[in-house]
C-alpha positions in Angstrom: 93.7 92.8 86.8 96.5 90.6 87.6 97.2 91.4 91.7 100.2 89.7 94.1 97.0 89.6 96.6 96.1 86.2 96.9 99.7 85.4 98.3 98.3 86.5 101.6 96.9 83.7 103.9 93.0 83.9 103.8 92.5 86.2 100.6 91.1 84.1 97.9 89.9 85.5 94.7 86.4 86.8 96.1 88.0 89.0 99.2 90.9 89.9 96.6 88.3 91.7 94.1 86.9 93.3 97.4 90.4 94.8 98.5 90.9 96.2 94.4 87.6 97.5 95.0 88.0 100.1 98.0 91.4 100.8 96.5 94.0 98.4 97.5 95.5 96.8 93.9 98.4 95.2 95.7 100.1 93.7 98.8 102.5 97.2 99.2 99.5 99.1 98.9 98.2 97.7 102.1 101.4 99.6 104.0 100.0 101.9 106.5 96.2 100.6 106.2 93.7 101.5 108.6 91.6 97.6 108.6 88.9 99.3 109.8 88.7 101.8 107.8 88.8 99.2 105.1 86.0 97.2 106.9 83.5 100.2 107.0 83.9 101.4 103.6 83.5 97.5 102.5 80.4 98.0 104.6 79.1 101.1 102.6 80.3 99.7 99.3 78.0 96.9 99.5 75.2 98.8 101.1 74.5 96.6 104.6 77.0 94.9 107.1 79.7 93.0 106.0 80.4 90.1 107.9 83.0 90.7 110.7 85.3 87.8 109.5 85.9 90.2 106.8 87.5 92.8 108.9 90.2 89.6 110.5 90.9 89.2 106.7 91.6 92.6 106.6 93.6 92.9 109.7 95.5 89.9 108.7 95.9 91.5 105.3 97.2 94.6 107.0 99.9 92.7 109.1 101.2 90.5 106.3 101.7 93.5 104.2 103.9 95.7 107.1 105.5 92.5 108.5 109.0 91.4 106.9 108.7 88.1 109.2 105.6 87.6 110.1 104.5 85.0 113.0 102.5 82.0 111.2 100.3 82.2 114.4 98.8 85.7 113.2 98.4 84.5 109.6 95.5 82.9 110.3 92.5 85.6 110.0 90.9 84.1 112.9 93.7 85.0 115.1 92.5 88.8 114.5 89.0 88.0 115.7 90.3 89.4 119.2 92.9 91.3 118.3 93.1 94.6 116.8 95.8 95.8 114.7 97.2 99.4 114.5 99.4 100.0 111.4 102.9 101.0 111.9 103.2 103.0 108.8 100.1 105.0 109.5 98.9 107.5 107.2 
């Protein structure tokens, strides 16, 4: 499946099938994304804890998506190691 994913900063190909897995295809369909919501259901997809950096992904994911200019500083997934992030489109 061809995917715009990878365009966002820390989403290689292996966290890009992970996102098309739990039902997120493409960057727009990130819009309005709970991360963790997205983290837990990674969780019980692959049966055991998923490690955390893969909820900053997410996050990161998240904010790229909803963000027409977003700041380079929270582009790097480890910025969202102590940050949370609350959609503004939320469903």
């Amino acid at each position: 499946m061809k995917t715009d994913l990878k365009i966002i900063p820390g989403v290689g190909k292996s966290i890009e099938q992970d996102l098309i897995a739990i039902g997120y295809p493409s960057v727009a369909s990130l819009r309005g994304a709970d991360p963790e919501d997205m983290y837990n259901r990674e969780c019980i997809r692959k049966g055991c804890a998923v490690d955390r950096c893969v909820l900053y992904v997410f996050r990161c994911a998240v904010y790229f998506a909803e963000t027409e200019q977003p700041d380079p500083e929270k582009l790097r997934w480890w910025y969202w190691k102590n940050h949370e992030y609350h959609s503004v489109f939320s469903k």
